[in-house]
N, C-alpha and C positions, 0 to 999 in steps of 0.2 A: 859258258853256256853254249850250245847245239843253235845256231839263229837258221832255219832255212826259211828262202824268199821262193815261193810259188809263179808258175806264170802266171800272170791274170788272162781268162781265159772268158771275160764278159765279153759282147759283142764290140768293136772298134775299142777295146782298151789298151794300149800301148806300154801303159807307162808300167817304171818297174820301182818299187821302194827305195832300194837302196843301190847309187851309182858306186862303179868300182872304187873309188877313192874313201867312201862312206865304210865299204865293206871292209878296206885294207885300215881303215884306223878301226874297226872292231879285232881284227888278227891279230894285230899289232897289240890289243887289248891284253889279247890271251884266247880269245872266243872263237869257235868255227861257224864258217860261214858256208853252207850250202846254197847253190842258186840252182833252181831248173832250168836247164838246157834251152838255149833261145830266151829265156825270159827278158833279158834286157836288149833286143833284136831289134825292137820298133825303136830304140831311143839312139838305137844308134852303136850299142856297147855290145860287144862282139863277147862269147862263151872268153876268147883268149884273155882279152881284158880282164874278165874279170879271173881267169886263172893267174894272171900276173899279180894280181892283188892278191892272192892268196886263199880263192874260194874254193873251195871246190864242188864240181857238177854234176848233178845228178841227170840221170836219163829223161827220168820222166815225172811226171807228178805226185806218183804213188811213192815213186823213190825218194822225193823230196820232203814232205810231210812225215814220213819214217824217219828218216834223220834227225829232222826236227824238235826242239823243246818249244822254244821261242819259233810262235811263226807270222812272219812280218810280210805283211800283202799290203795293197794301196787299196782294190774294191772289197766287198763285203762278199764271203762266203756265196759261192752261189750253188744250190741242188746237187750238182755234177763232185763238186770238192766236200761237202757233208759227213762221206762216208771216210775220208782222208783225217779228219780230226778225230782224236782222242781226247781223253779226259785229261790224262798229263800235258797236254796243250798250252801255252799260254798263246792266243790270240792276240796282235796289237794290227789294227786297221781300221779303215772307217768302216762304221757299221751301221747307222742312220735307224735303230731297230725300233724306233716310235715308228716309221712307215713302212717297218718291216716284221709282223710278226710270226709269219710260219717262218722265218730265220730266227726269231729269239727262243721261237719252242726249240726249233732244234738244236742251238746252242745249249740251251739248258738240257736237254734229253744227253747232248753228249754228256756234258758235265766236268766241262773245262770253265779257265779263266778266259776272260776277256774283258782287251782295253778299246776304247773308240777314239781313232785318233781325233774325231768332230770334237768331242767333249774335252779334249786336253787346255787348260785353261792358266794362263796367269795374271791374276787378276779377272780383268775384264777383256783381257786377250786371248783368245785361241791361235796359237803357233803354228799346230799343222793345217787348222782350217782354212788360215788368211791367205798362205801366197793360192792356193788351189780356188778359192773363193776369188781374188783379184782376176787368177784368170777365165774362170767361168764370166766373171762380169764384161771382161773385154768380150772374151769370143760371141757373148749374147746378143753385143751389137753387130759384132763381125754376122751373126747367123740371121740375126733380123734382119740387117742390110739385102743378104740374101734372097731372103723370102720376100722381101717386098718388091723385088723384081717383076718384071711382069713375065718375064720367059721363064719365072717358078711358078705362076697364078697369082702374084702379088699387084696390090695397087699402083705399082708402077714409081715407087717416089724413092728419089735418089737419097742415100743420107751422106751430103758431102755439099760445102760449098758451091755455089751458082749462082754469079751475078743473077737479081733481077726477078729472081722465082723466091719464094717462100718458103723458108726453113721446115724442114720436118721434123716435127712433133715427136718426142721423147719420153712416156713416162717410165718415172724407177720409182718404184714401190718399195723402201728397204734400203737405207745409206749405212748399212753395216760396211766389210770388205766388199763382199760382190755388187754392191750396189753403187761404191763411190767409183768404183772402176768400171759400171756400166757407164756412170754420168759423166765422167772424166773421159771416155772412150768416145761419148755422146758428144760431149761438147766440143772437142778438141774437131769432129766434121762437122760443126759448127749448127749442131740440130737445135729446136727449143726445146730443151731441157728442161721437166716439170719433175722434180724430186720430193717425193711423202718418207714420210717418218714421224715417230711418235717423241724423240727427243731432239731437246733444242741443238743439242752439242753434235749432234750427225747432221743437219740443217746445216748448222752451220762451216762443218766441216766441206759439203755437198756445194753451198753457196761459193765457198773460195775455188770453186773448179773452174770458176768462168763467168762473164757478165752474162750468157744464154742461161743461166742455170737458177731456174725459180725455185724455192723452198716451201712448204706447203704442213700445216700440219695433216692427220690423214682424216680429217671431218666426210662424213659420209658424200654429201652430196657433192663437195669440193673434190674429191677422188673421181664419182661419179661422173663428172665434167669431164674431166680429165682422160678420162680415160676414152670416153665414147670419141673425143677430139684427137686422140693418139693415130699417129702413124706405127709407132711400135709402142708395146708397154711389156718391160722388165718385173717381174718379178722377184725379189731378193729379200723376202724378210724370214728373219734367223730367229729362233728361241732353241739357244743350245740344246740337246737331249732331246726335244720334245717335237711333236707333232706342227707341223707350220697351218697357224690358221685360215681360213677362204679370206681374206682380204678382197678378192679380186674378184665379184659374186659372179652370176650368172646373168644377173640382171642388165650390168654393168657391160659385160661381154656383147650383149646384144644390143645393145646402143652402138658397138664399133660399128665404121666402114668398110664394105667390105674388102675383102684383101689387104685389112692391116695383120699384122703381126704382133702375136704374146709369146714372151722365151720366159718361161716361170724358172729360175736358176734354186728355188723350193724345194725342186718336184724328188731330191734325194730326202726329204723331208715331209712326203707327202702332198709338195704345193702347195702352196698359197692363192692361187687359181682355180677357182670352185670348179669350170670348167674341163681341168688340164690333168691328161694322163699320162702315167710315165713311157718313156720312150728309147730308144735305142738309134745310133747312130744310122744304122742300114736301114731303118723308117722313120727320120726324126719329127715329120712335122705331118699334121690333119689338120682338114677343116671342119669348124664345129659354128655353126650361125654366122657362116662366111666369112672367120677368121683363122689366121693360119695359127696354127699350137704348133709351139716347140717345146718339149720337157725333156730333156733329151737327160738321161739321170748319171751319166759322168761325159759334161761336157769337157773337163780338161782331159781327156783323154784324146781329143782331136787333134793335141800338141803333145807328144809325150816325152819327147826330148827335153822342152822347156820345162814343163809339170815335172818330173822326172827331178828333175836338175836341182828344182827349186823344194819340192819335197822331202827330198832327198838330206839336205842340206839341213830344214828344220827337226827333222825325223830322228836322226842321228843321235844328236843328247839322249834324246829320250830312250831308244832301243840301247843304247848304252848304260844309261841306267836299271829298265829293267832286265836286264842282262846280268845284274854286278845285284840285284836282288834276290834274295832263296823266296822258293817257291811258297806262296800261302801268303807273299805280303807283296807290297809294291814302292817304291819309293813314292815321297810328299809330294813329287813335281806329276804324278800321276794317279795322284788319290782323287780328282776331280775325275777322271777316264774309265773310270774301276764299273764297269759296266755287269759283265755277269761272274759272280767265284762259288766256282763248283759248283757248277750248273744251276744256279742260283741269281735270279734278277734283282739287284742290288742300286742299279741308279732307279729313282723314283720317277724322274722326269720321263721314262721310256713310254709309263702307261696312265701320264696326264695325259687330260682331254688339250687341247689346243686352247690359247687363250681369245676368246673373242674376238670379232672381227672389229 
């Protein structure tokens, strides 16, 4: 199969699908690999690299999607690329299209396949979603840290150890991946760490990060609490496919202090922050009832060497597989992903309502 990898051309997106090493075991396959020109620039991997691997480069974007059967991106289709997809397309990327629907019309208007690589599933695992979700969870605190600076307009509170002064206050809403790697990130600068979640076994998971680290189930008022006492509150709850519900209301929001910090790690999901809108690297954060919003809607993009790497690596199998599949079917390890066939909305989960808050 024809595999071209697109630049990603969304605002501060760096990263690229597949590193040379990734691409030279697809060649090696039997399969050609097209890359656009500069695509893998920010991670570090130079056009030559990946000509030694056995790619080869196209000019430009138009040229790349031409070549293409199989087209493997890391963001979701944006406006600008639309007009570059065909029907004989198979898409495999994240697509997030519960909080995207003028993208699912148009997927379907084209009247291609497509897989998300969010919904790729074993078990109770998601492959491509966890290393990208772990690192969103770090950088959330790395970005709240930020923001609550006071030379950003933040309340001024350090998140790091200091004799003699009082720990800042942590909440994580969501001990899926991005959420044990916020709390794990949290704790480890030794914040007081207040972690919700609706099962015991993520609790508990969340609980072994650290003696700072409280477990909570997510009862209204006990959230409530919580939250309005926060120095930062993370954002991180997942409903594969589906629409991510207001956890985090309005009401809730306005109880904070001001110049605390909300990083909703959701918001490619629509949020879970009743508040919080999605956002872009070059304006990532607002104040809305005197607290800073971050939604910033591909936070691993701020690493892409590392995102890159780590992607890259889970990614693999899977574009290998459907690679070595004929058109019109998919292999088993990505019948959970099987998003839209011939332009056709096919997972259910895209145009469920959000489950309760």
């Amino acid at each position: 199969m024809h595999i071209a990898i697109p630049k990603e051309i969304k605002s501060h997106e760096g990263r690229v699908a597949l590193i040379p090493d990734a691409c030279a075991a697809l060649v090696r396959a039997g399969h050609t690999v097209t890359l656009q020109a500069g695509a893998g620039a920010a991670t570090g991997y130079t056009d030559a690299a990946y000509r030694l691997a056995g790619v080869e480069i196209a000019a430009d974007a138009a040229a790349t999607y031409a070549a293409g059967e199989l087209i493997v991106k890391v963001k979701e289709p944006i406006p600008p690329e639309w007009p570059l997809l065909r029907a004989d397309h198979r898409l495999f990327s994240f697509l997030h299209l519960a909080a995207a629907p003028e993208l699912l019309d148009a997927l379907c208007r084209i009247g291609l396949d497509a897989w998300a690589f969010e919904t790729v599933s074993e078990g109770d695992h998601f492959p491509l979603l966890a290393p990208m979700s772990r690192i969103a969870g770090v950088l959330a605190i790395h970005q709240g840290a930020r923001w609550l600076q006071g030379v950003n307009g933040g309340r001024g509170v350090l998140l790091g150890k200091m004799p003699g002064v009082p720990r800042a206050r942590v909440v994580v809403v969501g001990c899926g991946q991005a959420g044990l790697a916020a709390i794990g990130a949290a704790a480890a600068l030794d914040a007081e760490v207040t972690a919700f979640d609706l099962k015991q076994a993520a609790l508990d998971a969340a609980g072994a990060l650290g003696a700072n680290v409280a477990t909570l189930y997510p009862y209204g008022e006990a959230l409530a609490e919580a939250v309005a006492a926060a120095d930062l509150v993370v954002g991180a709850v997942l409903l594969p496919g589906r629409r991510a519900p207001a956890v985090v209301t309005e009401a809730m929001v306005r109880r904070m202090q001001p110049g605390t910090v909300i990083v909703d790690i959701s918001i490619d999901q629509g949020g879970c922050v009743e508040t919080m809108a999605p956002r872009g690297y070059d304006d990532p954060a607002y104040l809305r009832h005197g607290v800073w919003h971050l939604g910033v809607t591909n936070l691993p993009g701020a690493v892409p060497r590392t995102a890159s790497q780590a992607l890259s690596a889970a990614l693999l199998p899977h574009v290998a597989a459907l690679a070595r599949t004929p058109a019109g079917e998919e292999p088993a390890s990505l019948a959970s992903a099987l998003s839209i066939r011939g332009g056709r909305l096919v997972d259910d989960r895209v145009r469920a309502d959000p489950a309760p808050a």
